[in-house]
C-alpha positions in Angstrom: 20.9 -8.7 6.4 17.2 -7.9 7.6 17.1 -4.2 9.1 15.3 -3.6 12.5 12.5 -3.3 11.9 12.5 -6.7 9.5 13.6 -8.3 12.6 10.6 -6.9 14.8 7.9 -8.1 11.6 9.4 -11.1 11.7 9.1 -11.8 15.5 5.2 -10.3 15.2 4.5 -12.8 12.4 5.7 -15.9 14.4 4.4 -14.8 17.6 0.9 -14.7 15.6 1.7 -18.2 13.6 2.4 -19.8 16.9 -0.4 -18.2 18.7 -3.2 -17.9 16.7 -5.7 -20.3 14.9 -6.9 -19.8 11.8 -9.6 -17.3 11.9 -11.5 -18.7 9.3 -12.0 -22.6 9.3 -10.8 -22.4 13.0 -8.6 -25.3 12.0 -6.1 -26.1 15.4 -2.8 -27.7 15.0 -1.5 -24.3 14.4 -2.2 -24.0 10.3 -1.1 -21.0 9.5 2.3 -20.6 7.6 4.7 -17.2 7.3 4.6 -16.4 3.2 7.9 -15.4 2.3 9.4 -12.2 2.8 7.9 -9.4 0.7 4.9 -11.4 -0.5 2.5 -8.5 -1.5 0.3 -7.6 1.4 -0.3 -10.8 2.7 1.9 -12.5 5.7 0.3 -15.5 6.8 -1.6 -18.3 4.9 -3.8 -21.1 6.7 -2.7 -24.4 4.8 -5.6 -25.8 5.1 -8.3 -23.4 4.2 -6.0 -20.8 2.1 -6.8 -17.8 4.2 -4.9 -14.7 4.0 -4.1 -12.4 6.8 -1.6 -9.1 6.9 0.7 -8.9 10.5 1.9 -5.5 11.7 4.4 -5.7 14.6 4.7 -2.0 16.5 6.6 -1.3 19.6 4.9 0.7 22.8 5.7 1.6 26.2 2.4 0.6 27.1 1.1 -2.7 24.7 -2.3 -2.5 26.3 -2.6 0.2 24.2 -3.3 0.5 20.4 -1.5 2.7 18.7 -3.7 5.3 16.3 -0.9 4.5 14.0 0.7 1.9 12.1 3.8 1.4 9.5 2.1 -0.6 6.9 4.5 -1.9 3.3 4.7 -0.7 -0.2 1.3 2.1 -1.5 1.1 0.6 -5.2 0.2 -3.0 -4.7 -2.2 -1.8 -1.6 -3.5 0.8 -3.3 -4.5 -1.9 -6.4 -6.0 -4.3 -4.3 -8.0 -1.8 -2.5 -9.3 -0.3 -6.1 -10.4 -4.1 -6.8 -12.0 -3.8 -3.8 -9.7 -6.7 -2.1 -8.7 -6.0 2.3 -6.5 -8.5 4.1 -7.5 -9.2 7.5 -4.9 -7.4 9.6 -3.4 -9.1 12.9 -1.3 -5.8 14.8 1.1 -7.2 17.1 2.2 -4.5 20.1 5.3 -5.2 22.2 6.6 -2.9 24.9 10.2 -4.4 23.4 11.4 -5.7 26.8 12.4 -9.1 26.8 10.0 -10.2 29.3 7.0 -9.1 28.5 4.3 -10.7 26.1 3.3 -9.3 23.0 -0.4 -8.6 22.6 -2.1 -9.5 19.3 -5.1 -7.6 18.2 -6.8 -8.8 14.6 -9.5 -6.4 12.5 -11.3 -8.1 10.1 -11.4 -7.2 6.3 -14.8 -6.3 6.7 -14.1 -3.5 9.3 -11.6 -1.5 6.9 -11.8 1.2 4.7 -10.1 2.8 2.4 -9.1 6.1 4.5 -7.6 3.9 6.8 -4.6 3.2 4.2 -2.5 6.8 3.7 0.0 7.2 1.4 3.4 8.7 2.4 5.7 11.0 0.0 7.8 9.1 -2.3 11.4 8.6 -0.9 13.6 11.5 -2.7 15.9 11.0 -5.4 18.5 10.6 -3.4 17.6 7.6 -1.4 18.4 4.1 -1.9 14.9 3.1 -3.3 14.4 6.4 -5.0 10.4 7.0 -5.5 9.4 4.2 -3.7 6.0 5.1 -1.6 5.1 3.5 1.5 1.7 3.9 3.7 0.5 4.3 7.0 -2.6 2.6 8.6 -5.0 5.1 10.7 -7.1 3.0 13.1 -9.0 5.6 14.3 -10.7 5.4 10.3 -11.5 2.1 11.1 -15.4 1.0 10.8 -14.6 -0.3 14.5 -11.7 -0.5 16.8 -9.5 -4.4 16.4 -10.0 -6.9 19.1 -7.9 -7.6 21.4 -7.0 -11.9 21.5 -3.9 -12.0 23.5 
């Protein structure tokens, strides 16, 4: 059973698939697919040109805003592809979580990261479910410029 926060990912990626053309070969006809859950660091794919993008779905009072702050996945395989010098395009999706209001989607390029923008968390304790397991967060404000807004 997905958790939450699963649930809110999943809405962001679909809201993005169903929203968004591909950035890259600006194919129409809505090309981009949602990879299966817990594909490494990589949420969408364009069918057509193979384009990779990472979704992050956030909740705000206020979705006109960015937040300075974002949840991102797992460190290890992030932390790999950035020493091999590989960055996903990142779409952030920010909902104000009532029911009637519309998402915004905001997208920063590959190009516009760095690697202080990706901060490891502490390892989950012993204790905990997923014992060791080591998550990030994603600080905007290290960006090399601030995402654009499309939606």
């Amino acid at each position: 059973m997905a958790t939450k926060l699963q649930v809110l990912g999943d809405k962001g990626e679909e809201f993005v698939r169903s929203k968004v053309d591909c950035p890259r070969c600006k194919k129409s006809g809505k090309s981009l697919r949602i990879l299966p859950r817990n594909f490494r660091c990589a949420d969408l794919i364009c069918d057509f040109c193979g384009y990779l993008a990472q979704v992050k779905t956030t909740t705000l009072e206020d979705p006109n805003k960015l937040p300075k702050l974002i949840l991102g996945a797992a460190w290890e395989p992030q932390r790999e592809r950035m020493e091999a010098g590989i960055y996903f395009p990142l779409f952030i999706v920010v909902t104000s979580g009532k029911s009637k209001s519309t998402p915004h989607i905001y997208y920063l390029p590959a190009d516009f990261q760095t690697a202080e923008m990706f901060v490891p968390r502490a390892p989950l304790s012993s204790k905990a479910k997923r014992a060791g397991w080591q998550g990030y967060m994603i600080d905007l404000t290290k960006a090399v410029a601030n995402p654009v807004r499309l939606i």
